[in-house]
Backbone as XML, in Angstrom:
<?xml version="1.0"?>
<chain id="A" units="angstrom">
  <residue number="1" name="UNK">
    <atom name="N" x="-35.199" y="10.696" z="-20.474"/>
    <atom name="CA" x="-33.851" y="10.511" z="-20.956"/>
    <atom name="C" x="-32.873" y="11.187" z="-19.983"/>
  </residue>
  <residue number="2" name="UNK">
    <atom name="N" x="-31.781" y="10.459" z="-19.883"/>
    <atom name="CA" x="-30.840" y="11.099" z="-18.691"/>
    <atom name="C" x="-29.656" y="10.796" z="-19.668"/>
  </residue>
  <residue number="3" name="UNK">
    <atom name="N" x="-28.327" y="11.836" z="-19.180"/>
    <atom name="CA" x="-27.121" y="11.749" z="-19.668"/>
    <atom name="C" x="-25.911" y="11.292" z="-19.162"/>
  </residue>
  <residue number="4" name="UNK">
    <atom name="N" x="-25.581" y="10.629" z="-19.514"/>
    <atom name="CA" x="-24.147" y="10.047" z="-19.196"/>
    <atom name="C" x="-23.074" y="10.716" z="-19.735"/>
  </residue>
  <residue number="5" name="UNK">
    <atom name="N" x="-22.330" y="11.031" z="-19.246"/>
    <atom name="CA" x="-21.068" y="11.207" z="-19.368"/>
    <atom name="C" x="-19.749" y="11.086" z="-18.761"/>
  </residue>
  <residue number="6" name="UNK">
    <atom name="N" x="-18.722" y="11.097" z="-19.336"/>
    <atom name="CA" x="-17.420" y="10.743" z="-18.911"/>
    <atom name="C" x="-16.523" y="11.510" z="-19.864"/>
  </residue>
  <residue number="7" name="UNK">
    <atom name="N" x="-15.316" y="11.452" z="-19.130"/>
    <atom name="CA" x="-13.908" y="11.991" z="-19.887"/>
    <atom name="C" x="-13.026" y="11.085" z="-20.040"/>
  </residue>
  <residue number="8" name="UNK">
    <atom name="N" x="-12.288" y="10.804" z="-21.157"/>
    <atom name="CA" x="-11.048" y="10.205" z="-21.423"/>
    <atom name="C" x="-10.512" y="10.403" z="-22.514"/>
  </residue>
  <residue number="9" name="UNK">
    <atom name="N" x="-9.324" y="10.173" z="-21.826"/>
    <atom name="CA" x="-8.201" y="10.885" z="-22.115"/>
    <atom name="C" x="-8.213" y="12.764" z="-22.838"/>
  </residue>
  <residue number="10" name="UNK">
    <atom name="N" x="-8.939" y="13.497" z="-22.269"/>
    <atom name="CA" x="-9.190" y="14.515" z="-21.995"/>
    <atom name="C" x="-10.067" y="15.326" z="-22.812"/>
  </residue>
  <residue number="11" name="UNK">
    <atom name="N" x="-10.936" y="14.130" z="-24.089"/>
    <atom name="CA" x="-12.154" y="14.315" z="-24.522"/>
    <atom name="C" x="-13.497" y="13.829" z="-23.662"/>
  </residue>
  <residue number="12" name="UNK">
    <atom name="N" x="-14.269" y="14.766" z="-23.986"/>
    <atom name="CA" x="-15.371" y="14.429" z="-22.836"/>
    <atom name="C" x="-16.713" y="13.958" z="-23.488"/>
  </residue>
  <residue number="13" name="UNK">
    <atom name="N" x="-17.382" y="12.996" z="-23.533"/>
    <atom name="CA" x="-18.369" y="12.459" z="-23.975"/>
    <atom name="C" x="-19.697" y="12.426" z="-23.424"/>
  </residue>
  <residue number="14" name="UNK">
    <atom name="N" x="-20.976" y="12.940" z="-23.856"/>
    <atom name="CA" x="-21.905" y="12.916" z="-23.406"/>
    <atom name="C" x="-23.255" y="12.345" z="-23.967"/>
  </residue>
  <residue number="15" name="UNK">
    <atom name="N" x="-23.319" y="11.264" z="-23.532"/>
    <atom name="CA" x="-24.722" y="10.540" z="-24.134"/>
    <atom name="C" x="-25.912" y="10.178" z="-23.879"/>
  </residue>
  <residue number="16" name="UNK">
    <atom name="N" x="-27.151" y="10.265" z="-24.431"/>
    <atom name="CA" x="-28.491" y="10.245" z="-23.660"/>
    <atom name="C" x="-28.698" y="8.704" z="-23.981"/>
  </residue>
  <residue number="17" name="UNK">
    <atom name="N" x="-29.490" y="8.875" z="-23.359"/>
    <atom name="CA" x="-29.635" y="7.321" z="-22.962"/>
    <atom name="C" x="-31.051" y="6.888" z="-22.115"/>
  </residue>
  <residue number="18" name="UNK">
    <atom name="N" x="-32.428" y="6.103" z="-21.949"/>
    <atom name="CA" x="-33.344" y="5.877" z="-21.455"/>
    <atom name="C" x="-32.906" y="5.765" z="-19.626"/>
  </residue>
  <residue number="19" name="UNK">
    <atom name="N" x="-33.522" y="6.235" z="-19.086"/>
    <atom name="CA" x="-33.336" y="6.536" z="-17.697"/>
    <atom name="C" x="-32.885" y="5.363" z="-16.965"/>
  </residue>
  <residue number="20" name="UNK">
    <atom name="N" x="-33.834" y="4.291" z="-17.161"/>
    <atom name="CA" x="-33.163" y="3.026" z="-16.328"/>
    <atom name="C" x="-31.728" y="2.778" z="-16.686"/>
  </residue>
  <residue number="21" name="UNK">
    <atom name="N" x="-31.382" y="2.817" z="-17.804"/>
    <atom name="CA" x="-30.038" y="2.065" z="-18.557"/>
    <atom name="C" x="-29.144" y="3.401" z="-18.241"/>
  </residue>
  <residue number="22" name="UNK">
    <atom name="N" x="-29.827" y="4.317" z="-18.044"/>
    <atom name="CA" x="-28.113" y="5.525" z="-17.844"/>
    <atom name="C" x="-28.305" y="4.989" z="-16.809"/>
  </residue>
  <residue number="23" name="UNK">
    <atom name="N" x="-28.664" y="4.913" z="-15.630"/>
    <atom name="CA" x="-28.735" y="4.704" z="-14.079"/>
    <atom name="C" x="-27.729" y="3.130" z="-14.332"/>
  </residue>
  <residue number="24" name="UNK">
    <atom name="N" x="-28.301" y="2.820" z="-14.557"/>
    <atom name="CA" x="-27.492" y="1.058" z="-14.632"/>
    <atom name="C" x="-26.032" y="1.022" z="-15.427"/>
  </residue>
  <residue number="25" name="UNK">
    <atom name="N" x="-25.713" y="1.885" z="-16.676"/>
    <atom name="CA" x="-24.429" y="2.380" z="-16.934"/>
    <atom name="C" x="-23.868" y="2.976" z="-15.836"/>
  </residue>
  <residue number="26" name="UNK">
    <atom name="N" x="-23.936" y="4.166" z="-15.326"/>
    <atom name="CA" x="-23.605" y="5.324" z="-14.395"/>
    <atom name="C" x="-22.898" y="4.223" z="-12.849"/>
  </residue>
  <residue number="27" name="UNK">
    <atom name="N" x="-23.720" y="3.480" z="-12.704"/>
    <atom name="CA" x="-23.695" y="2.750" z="-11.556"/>
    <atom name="C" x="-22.448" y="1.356" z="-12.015"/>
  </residue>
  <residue number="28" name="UNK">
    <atom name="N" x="-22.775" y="0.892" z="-13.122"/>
    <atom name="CA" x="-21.352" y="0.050" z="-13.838"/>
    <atom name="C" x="-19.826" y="0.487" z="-14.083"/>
  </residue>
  <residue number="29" name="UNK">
    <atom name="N" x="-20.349" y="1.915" z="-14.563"/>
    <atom name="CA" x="-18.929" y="2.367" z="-14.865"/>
    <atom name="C" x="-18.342" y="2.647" z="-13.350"/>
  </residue>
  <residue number="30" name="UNK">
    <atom name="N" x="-18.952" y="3.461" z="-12.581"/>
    <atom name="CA" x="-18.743" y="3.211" z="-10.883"/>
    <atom name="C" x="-18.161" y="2.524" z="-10.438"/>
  </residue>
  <residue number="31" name="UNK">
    <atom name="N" x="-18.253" y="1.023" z="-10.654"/>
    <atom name="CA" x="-18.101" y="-0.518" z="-9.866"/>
    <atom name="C" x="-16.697" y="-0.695" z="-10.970"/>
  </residue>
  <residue number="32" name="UNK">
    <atom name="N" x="-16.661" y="-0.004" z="-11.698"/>
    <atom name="CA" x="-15.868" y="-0.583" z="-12.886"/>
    <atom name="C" x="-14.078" y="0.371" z="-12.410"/>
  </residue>
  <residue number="33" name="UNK">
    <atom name="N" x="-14.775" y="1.051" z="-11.678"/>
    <atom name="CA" x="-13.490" y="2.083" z="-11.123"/>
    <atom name="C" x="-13.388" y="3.158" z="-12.256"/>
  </residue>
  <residue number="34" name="UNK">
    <atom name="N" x="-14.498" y="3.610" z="-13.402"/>
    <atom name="CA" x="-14.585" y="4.800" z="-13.933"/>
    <atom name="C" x="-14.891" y="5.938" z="-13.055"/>
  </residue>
  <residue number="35" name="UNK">
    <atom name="N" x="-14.374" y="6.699" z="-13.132"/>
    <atom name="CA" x="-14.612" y="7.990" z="-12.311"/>
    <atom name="C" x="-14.805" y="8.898" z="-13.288"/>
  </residue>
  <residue number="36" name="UNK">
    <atom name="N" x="-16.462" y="8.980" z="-13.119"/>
    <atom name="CA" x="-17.538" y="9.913" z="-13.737"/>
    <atom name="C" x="-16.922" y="11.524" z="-14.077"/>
  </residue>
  <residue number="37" name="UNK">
    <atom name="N" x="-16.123" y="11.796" z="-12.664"/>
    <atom name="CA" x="-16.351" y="13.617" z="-13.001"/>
    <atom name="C" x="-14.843" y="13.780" z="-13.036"/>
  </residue>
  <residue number="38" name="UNK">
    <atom name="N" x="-13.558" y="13.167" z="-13.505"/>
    <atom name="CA" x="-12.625" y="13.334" z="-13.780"/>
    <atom name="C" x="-11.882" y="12.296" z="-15.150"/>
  </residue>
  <residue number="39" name="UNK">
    <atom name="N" x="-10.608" y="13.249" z="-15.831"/>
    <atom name="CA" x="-10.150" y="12.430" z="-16.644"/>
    <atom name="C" x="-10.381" y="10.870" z="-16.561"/>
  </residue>
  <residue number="40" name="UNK">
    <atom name="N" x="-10.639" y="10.067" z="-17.956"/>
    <atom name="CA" x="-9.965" y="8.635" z="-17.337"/>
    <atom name="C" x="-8.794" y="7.912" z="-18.733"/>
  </residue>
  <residue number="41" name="UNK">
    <atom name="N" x="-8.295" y="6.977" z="-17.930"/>
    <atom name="CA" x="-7.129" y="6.434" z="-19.087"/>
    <atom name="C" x="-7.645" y="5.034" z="-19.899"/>
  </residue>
  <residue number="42" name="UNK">
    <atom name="N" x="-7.724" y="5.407" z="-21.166"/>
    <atom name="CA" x="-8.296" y="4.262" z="-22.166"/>
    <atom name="C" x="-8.679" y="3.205" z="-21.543"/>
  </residue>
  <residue number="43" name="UNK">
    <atom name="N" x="-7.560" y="2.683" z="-21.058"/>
    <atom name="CA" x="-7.828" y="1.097" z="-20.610"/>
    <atom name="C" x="-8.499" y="0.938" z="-19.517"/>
  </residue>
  <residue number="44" name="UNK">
    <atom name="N" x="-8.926" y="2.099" z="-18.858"/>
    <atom name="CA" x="-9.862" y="2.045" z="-17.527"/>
    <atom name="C" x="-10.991" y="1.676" z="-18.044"/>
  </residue>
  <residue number="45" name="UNK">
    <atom name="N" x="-11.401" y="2.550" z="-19.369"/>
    <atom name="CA" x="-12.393" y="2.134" z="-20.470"/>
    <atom name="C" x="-12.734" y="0.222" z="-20.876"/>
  </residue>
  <residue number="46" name="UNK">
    <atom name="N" x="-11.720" y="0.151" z="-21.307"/>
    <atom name="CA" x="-11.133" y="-1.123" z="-22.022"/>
    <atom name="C" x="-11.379" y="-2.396" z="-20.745"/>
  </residue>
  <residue number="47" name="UNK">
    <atom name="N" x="-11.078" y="-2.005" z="-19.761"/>
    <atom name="CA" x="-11.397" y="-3.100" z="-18.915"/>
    <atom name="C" x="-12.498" y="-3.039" z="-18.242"/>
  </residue>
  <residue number="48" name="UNK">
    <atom name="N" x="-13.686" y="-1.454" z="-18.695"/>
    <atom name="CA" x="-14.494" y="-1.873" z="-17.991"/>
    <atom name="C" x="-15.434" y="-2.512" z="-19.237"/>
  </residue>
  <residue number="49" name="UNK">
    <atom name="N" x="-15.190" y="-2.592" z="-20.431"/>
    <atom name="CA" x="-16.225" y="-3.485" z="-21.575"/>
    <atom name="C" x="-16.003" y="-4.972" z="-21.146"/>
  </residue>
  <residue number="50" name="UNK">
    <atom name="N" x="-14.833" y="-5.051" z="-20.983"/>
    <atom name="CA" x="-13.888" y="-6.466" z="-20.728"/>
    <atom name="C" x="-14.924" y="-7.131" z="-19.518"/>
  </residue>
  <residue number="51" name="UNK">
    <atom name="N" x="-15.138" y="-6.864" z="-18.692"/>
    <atom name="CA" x="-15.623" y="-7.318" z="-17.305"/>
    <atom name="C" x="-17.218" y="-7.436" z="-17.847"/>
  </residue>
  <residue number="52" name="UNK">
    <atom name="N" x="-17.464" y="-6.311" z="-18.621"/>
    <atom name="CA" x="-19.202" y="-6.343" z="-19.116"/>
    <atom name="C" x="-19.187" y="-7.698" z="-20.183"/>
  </residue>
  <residue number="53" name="UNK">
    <atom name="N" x="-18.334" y="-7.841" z="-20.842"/>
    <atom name="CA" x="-18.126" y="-8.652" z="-21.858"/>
    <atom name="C" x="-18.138" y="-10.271" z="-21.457"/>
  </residue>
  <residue number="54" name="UNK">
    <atom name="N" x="-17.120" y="-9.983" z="-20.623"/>
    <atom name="CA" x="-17.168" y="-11.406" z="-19.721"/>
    <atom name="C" x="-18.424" y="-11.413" z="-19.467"/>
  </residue>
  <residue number="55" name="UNK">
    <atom name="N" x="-19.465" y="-11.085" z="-18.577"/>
    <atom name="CA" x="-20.080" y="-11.378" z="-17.975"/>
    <atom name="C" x="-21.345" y="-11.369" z="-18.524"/>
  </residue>
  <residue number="56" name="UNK">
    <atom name="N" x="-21.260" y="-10.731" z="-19.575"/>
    <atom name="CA" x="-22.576" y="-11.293" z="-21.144"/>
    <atom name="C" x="-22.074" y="-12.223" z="-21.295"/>
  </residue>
  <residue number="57" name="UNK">
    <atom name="N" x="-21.057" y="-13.073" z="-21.246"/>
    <atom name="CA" x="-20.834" y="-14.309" z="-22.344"/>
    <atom name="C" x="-21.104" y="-15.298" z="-21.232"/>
  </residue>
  <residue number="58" name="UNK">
    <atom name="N" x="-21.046" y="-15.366" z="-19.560"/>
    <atom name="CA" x="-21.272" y="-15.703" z="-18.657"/>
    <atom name="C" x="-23.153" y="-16.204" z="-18.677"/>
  </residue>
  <residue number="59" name="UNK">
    <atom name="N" x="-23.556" y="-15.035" z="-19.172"/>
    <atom name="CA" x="-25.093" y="-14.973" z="-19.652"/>
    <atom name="C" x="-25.785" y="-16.312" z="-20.511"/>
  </residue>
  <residue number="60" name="UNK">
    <atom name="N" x="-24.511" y="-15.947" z="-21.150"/>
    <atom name="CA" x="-25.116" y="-16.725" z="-22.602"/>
    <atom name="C" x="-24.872" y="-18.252" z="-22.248"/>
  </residue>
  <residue number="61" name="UNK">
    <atom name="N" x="-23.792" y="-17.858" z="-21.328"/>
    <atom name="CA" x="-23.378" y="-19.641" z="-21.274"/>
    <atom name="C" x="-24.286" y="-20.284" z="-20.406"/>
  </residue>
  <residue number="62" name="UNK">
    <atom name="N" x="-24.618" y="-19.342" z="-19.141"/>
    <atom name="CA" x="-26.147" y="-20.298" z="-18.439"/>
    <atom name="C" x="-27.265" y="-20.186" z="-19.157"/>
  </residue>
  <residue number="63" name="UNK">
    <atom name="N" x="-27.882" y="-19.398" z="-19.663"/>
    <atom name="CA" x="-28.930" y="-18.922" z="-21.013"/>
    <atom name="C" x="-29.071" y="-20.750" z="-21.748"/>
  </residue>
  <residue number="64" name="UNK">
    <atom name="N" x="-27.837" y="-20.776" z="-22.333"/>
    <atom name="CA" x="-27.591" y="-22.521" z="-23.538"/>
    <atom name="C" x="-27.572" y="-23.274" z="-22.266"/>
  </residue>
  <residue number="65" name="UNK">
    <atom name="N" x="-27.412" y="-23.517" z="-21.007"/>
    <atom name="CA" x="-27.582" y="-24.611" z="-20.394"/>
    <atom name="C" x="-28.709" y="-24.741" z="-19.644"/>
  </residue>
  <residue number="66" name="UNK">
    <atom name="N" x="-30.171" y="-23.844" z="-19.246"/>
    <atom name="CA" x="-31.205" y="-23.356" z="-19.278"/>
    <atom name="C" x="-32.299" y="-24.312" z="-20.098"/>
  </residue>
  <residue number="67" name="UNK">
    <atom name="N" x="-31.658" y="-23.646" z="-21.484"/>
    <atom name="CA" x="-32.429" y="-24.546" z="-22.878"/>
    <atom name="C" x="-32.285" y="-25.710" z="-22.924"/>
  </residue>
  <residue number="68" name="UNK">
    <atom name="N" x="-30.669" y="-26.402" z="-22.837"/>
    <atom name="CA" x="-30.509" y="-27.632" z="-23.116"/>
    <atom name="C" x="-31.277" y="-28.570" z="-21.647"/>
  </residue>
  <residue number="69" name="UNK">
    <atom name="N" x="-31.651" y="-28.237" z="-20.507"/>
    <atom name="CA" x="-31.984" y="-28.600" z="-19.422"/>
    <atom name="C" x="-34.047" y="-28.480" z="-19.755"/>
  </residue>
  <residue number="70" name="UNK">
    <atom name="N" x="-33.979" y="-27.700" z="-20.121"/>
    <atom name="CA" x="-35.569" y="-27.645" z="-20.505"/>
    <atom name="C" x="-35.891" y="-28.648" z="-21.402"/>
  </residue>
  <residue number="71" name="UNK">
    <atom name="N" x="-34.762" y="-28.375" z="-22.885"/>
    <atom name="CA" x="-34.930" y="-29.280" z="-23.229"/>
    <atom name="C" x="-35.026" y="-30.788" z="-23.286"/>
  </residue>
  <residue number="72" name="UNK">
    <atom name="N" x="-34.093" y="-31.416" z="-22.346"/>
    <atom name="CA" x="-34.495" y="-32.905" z="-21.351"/>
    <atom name="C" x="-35.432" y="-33.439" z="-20.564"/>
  </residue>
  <residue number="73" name="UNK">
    <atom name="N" x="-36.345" y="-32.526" z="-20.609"/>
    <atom name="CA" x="-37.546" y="-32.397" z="-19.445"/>
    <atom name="C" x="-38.789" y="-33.375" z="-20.366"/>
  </residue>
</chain>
């Protein structure tokens, strides 16, 4: 188990989490322009679910065209 954490808006949060997936958070929030070891502002938050969000639903949408393509086979 490894810990993640971050600050915002000048509460600081710390969560355990299975090693691969903190590494793969840690490394998202990164790309996401969270900055790990200083304050951050809500919506730095907010847009980095937004971009994760998008890009699960991105998932899902090749995921259903996957099936429906298998399914024609």
């Amino acid at each position: 188990m490894k810990n993640v954490t971050l600050t915002v808006s000048g509460n600081r949060y710390e969560i355990k989490l299975e090693d691969s997936f903190a590494d793969f958070v840690n490394a998202d929030l990164k790309e996401s322009g969270i900055n790990l070891n200083t304050d951050n502002k809500p919506d730095k938050l907010l847009k980095a679910y937004l971009r994760l969000a998008k890009q699960a639903a991105s998932y899902e949408d090749e995921i259903e065209l996957l099936i429906e393509t298998l399914d024609n086979l």
